[in-house]
N, C-alpha and C positions, 0 to 999 in steps of 0.2 A: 825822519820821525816826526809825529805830531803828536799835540797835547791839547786835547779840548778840555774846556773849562765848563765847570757849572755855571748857575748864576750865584753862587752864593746864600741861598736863601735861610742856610740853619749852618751859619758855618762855626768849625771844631778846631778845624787846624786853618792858619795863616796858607791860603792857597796859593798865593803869588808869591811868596817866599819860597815855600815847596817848587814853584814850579822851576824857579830861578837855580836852586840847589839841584833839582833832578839835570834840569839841563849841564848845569858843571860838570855834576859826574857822571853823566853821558859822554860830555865830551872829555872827561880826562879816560873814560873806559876807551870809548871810540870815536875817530872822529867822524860824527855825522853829524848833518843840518836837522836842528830841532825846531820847527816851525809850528806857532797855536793859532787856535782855532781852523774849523773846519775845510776852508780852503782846498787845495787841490789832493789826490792818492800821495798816500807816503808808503813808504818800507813798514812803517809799525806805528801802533797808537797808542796813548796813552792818556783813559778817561777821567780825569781827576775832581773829582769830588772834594768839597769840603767838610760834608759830614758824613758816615757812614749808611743812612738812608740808600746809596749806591742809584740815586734815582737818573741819573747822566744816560742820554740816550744820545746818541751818534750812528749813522750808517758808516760802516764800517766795508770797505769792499771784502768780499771773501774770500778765506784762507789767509788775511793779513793777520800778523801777531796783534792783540789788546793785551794793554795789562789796566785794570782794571781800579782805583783807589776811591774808597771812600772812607775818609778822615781819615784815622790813623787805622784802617783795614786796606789792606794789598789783596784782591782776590778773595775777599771774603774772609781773610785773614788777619786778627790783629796784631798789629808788630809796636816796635818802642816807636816815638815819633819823631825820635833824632835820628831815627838808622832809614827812613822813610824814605829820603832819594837813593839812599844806596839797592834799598833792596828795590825798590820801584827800575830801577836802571839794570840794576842785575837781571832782574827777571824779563824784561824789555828785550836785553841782549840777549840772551839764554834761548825765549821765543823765536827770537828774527836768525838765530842760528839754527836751530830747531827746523824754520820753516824750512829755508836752504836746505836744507838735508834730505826733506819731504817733494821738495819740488827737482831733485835730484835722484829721486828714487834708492836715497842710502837707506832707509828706515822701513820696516816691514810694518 
């Protein structure tokens, strides 16, 4: 899994905090390698933003799981900002099982 960073330029929430806490509870959900910045294809990504702006742009290979954060929005979504690595992780997993299923022809 990866997690590219903005630049910070209007930031809301402590990004490097988040990113450290999403990581945790990634690995306490599953264990996998959480590695940022852009770097090489991963399993799933994870855009993080510091302000809701959502201006983070990344190539993304296709049909990989994004989840999506800008400040305290998940998705376009706004959530409390203490629950922010959990539900950023949950939804992460939830995608990258999701795709498995799709790239296993279970899902119509």
């Amino acid at each position: 899994m990866r997690i590219i960073h903005c630049g910070r330029c209007n930031p809301q929430i402590d990004a490097d905090r988040f990113r450290q806490e999403i990581g945790r509870v990634l690995q306490d959900l599953c264990p996998a390698k959480v590695e940022d910045g852009l770097g090489g294809e991963a399993d799933a990504y994870v855009l993080l933003g510091a302000c809701p702006s959502e201006c983070l742009v990344a190539r993304i290979p296709d049909r990989k799981p994004v989840v999506r954060v800008g400040g305290c929005r998940v998705d376009g979504w706004v959530v409390n900002e203490e629950e922010l690595p959990r539900i950023v992780a949950e939804k992460l997993l939830g995608r990258l099982a999701d795709s498995g299923k799709d790239r296993k022809g279970r899902r119509g």
